[in-house]
C-alpha positions as CSV (number, residue, x, y, z in Angstrom):
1,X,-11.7,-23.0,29.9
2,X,-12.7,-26.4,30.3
3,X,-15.7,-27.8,31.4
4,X,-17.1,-31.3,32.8
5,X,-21.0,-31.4,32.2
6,X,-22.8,-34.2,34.1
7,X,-26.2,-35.5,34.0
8,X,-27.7,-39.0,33.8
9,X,-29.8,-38.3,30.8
10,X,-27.6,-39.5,27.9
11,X,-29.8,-37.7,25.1
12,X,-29.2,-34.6,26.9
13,X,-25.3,-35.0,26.7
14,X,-25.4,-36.3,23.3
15,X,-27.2,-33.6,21.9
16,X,-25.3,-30.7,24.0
17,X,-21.9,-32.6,23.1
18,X,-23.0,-32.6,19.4
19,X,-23.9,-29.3,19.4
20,X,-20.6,-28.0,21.2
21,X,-18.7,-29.6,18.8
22,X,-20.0,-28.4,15.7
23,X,-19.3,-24.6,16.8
24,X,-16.0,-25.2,17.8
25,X,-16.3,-24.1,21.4
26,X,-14.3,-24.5,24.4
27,X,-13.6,-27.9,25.4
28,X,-16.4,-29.7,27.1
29,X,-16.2,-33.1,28.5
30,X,-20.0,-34.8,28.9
31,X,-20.8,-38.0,31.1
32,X,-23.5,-39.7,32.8
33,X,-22.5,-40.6,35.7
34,X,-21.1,-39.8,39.1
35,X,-18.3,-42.3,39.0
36,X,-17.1,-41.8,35.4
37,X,-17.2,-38.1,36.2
38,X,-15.5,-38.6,39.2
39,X,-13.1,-41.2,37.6
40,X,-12.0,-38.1,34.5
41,X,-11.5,-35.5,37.4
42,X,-8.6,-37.8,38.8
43,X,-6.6,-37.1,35.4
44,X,-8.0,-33.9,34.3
45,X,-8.2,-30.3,35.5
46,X,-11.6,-28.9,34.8
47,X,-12.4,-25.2,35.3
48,X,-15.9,-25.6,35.5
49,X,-18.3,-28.5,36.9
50,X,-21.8,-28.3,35.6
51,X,-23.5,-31.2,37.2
52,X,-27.5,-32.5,37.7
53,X,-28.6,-32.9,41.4
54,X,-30.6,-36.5,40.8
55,X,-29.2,-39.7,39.4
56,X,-31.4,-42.2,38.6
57,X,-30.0,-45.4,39.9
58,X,-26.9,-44.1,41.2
59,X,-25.9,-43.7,45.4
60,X,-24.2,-40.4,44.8
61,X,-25.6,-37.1,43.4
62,X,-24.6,-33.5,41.9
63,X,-23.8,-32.7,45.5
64,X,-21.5,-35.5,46.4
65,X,-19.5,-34.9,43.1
66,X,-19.4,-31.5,43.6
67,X,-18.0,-31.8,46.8
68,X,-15.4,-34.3,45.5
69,X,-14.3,-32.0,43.1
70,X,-14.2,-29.3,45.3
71,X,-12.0,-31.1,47.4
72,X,-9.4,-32.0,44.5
73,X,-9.2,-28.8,42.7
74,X,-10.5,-25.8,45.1
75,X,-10.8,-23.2,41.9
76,X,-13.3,-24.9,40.3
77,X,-16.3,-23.0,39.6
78,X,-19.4,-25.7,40.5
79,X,-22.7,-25.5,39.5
80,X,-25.4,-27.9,40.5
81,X,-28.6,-27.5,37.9
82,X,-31.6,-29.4,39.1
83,X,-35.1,-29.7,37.7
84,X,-36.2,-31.0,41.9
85,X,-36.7,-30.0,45.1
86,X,-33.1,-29.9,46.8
87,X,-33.5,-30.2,50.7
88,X,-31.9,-27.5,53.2
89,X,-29.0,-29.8,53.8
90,X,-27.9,-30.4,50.2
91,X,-28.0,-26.8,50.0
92,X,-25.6,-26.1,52.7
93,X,-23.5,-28.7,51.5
94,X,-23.8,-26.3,48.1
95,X,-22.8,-23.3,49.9
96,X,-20.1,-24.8,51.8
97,X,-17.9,-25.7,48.3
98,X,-19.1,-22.1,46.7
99,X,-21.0,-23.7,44.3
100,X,-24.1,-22.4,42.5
101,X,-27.5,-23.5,42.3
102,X,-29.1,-23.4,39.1
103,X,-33.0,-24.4,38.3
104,X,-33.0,-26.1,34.9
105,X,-36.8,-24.2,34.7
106,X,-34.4,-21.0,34.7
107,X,-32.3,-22.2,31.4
108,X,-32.2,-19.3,28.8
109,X,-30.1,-17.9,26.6
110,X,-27.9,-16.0,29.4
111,X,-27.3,-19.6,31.0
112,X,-26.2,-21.1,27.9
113,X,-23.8,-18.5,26.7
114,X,-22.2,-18.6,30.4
115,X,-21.9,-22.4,30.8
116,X,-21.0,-22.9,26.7
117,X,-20.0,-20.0,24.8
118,X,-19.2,-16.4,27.4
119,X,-15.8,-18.0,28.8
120,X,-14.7,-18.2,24.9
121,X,-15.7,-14.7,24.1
122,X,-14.3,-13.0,27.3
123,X,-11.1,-15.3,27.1
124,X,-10.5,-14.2,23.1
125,X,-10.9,-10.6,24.2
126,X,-8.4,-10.9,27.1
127,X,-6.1,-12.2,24.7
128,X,-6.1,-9.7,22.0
129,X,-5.9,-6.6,24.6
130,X,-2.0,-6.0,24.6
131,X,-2.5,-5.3,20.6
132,X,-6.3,-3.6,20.7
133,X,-7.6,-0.2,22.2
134,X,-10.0,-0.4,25.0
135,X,-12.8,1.0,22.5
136,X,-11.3,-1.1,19.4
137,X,-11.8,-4.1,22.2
138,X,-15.8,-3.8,22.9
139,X,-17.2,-3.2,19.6
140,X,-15.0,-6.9,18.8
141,X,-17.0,-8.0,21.9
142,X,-20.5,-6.5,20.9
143,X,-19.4,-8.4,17.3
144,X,-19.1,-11.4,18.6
145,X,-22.0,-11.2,21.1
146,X,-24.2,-10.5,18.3
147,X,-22.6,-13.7,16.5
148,X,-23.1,-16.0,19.2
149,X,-27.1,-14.7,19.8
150,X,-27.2,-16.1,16.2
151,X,-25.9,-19.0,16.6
152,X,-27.4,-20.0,19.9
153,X,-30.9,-19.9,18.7
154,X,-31.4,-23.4,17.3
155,X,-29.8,-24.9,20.7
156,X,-32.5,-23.1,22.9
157,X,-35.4,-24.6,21.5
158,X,-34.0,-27.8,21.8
159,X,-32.6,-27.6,25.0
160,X,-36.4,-26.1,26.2
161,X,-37.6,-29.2,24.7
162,X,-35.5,-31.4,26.9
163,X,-36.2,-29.4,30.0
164,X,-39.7,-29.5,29.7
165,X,-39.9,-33.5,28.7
166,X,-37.2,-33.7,31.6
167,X,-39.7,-32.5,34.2
């Protein structure tokens, strides 16, 4: 799995980026901007584009890179996270790419895992399930699900931190 995360505010990437690397998990490419998003996704394939709706100083948003990406690479799962109002056209732009609307005031634990750490864990069990029993299988998964509730803890109240300052 990897993933392009986009938003303008560079503490928020840093920290995330930071944070993703010390754990070891699925490759995650962070920027902060339209264009140098934009620029990676002419040389890279990206599974998943997690990108903010408003950038500060910037002609293009979330949506306009989204739709570029869609465009490019059609199987890309796209996910616009916003902490505004988005109008009724930007979200039928959304909806015309199948992406994904996601309040940043909506950020828990469930998010996180998804966008960060559940591809990892569902990808390392598909792996292993040529040499594993179904039953063998999920109590690796409840393992590991337990091990990444553990280490997710610290990321959440930072992460609430930055959403809340954000708004």
């Amino acid at each position: 799995m990897n993933t392009m995360f986009v938003d303008d505010k560079a503490s928020l990437t840093q920290y995330l980026e930071r944070w993703v690397n010390a754990r070891g998990y699925h490759p995650v490419r962070f920027f902060n901007s339209v264009d140098d998003a934009l620029g990676a996704s002419q040389s890279e394939q990206f599974d998943r584009v997690v990108a903010d709706y408003i950038f500060d100083g910037e002609a293009k948003d979330g949506v306009n890179l989204l739709e570029e990406i869609s465009r490019r690479s059609p199987n890309t799962e796209l996910i616009l996270l916003t902490g505004k109002h988005v109008g009724e056209r930007a979200l039928g732009r959304l909806k015309r790419i199948g992406g994904n609307l996601v309040r940043k005031s909506t950020v828990n634990t469930d998010l996180i895992k998804r966008l960060l750490i559940e591809e990892r864990i569902e990808d390392e069990i598909r792996s292993q399930e040529e040499e594993f029993d179904v039953a063998e299988l999920k109590l690796q998964y409840e393992d590991l699900r337990r091990l990444n509730d553990l280490l997710i803890d610290d990321i959440l109240a930072e992460l609430a931190r930055f959403l809340g300052s954000a708004n």
